[in-house]
VOVO-471128 format. One line per field, with one value per residue (C-alpha): residue number from 1; residue in three letters; x, z, y. Coordinates in Angstrom, 3 decimals, m for minus. Layout:
n: (NUM|...)
res: (ALA|...)
x: (X|...)
z: (Z|...)
y: (Y|...)
//
This chain:
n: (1|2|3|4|5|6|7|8|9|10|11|12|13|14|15|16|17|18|19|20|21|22|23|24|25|26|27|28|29|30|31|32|33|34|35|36|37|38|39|40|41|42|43|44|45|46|47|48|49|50|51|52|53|54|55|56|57|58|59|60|61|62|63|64|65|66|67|68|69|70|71|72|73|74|75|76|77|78|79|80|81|82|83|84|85|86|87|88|89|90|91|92|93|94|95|96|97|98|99|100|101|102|103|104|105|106|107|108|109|110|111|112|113|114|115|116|117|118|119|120|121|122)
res: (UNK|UNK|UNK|UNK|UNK|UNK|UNK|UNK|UNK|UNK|UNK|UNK|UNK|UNK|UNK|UNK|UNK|UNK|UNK|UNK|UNK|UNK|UNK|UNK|UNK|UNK|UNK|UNK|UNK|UNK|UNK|UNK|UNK|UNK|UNK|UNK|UNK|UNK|UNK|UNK|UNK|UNK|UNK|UNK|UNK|UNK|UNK|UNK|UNK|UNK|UNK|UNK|UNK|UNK|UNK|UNK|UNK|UNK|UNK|UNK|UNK|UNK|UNK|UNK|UNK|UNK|UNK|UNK|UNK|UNK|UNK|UNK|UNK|UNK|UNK|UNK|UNK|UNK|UNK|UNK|UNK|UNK|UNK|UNK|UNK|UNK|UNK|UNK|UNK|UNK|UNK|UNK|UNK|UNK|UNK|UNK|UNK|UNK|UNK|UNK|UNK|UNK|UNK|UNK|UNK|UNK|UNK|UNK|UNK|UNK|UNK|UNK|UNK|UNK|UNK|UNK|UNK|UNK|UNK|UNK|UNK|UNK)
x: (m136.579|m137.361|m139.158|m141.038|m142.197|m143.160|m146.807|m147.529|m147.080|m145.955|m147.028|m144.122|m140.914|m138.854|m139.167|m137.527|m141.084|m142.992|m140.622|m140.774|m144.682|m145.993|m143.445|m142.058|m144.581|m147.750|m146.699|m145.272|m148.668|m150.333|m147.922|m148.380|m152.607|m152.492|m150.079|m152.825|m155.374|m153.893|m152.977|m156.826|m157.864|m159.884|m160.891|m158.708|m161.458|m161.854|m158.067|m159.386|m161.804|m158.555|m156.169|m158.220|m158.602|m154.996|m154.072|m156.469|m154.463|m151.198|m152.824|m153.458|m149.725|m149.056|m151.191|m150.685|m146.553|m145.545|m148.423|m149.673|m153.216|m155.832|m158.536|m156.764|m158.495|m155.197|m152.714|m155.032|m155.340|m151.624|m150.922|m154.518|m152.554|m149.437|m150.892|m152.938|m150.425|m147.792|m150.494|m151.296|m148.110|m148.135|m151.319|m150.027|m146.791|m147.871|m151.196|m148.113|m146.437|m149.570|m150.591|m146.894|m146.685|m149.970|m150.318|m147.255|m148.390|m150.132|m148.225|m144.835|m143.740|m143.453|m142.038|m142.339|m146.079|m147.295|m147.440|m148.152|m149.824|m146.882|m146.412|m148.386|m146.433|m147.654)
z: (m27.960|m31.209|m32.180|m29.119|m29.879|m33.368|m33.953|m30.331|m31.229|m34.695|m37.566|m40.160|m40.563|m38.635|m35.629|m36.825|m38.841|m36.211|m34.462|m37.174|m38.040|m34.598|m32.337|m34.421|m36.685|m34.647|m31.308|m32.736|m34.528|m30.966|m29.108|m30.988|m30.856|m27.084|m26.971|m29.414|m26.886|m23.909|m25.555|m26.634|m23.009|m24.881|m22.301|m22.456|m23.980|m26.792|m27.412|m27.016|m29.885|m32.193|m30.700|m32.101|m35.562|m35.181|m34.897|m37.441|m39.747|m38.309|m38.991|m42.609|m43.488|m41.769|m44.697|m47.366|m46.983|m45.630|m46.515|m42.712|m42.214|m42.428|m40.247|m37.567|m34.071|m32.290|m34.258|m33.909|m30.389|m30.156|m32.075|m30.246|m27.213|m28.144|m30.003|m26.815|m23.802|m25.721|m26.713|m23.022|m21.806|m24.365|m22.965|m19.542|m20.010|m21.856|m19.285|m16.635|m18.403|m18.911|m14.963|m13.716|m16.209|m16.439|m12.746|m11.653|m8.220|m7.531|m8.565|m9.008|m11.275|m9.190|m11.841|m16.204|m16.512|m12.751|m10.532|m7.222|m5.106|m3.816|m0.419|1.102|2.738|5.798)
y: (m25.116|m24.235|m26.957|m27.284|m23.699|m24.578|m25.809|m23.847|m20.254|m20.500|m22.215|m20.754|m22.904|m20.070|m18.422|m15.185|m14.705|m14.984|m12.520|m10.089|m9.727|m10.972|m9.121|m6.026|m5.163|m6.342|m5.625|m2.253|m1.170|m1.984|m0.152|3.072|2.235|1.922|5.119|7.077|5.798|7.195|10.322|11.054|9.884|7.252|4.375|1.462|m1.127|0.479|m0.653|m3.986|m3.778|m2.277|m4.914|m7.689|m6.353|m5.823|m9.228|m9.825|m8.004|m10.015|m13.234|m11.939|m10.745|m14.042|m15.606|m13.343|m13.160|m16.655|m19.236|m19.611|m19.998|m17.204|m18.695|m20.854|m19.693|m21.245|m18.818|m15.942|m16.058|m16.551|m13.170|m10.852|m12.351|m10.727|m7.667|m6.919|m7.414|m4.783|m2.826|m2.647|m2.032|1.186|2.658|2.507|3.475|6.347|7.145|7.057|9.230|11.759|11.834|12.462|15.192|16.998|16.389|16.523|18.779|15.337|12.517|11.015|8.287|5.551|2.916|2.833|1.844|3.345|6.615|7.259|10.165|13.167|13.139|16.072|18.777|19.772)
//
C-alpha cells in the first residue's frame, strides 16, 4: 500500500513525513484558520484564499526540510486538497458550534459539523 501511495500523494521516501507536515502540521494550521474564520464570522471563501497559501507554505517545509519539490503542481494540489478539506471541517464544526450556542432558543446541534432548527412549542 505504501508504495502504491508513493509517487501519488507523496513524493518523500516515507509516508510518516507526509503524515507529519501534510496531516499534523498543515491540516492543524488549517484547522485553527477555518476555526479563526468562523469565530470572526468571516465568510468561508476567504478561508479558501488562506488555505492555498497554506499549502503553499506545506509544499515549502516539504522542500526546505526533506528535499521534495517546491514547484510540483501534482504535490501542491495534493497538500491545498488536504489543507482545505480539514480546514473546512474546522470552520463548520466550529460555525456549528457558534449557532447552537449563541442561538441556542433556535437551534440544536444536530451532529459535530451541523445544527438544526428547535422544535417550536406550541
Amino acid at each position: 500500500m505504501q508504495g502504491v501511495l508513493q509517487g501519488v500523494l507523496y513524493e518523500e521516501p516515507s509516508i510518516w513525513l507526509f503524515l507529519l507536515v501534510t496531516i499534523v502540521m498543515g491540516g492543524g494550521a488549517a484547522w485553527m484558520t477555518g476555526r479563526a474564520l468562523a469565530i470572526t464570522w468571516a465568510p468561508v471563501w476567504q478561508g479558501i484564499i488562506y488555505f492555498l497559501l497554506l499549502a503553499a507554505a506545506v509544499r515549502f517545509i516539504h522542500f526546505a526540510l526533506f528535499q521534495g519539490s517546491l514547484l510540483s503542481l501534482h504535490y501542491y494540489l495534493v497538500d491545498a486538497l488536504f489543507v482545505i478539506v480539514i480546514g473546512l471541517a474546522g470552520f463548520r464544526f466550529t460555525r456549528a458550534r457558534q449557532m447552537t450556542t449563541q442561538y441556542s432558543w433556535l437551534y440544536t446541534r444536530s451532529g459535530p459539523f451541523t445544527w438544526r432548527d428547535k422544535p417550536r412549542s406550541s
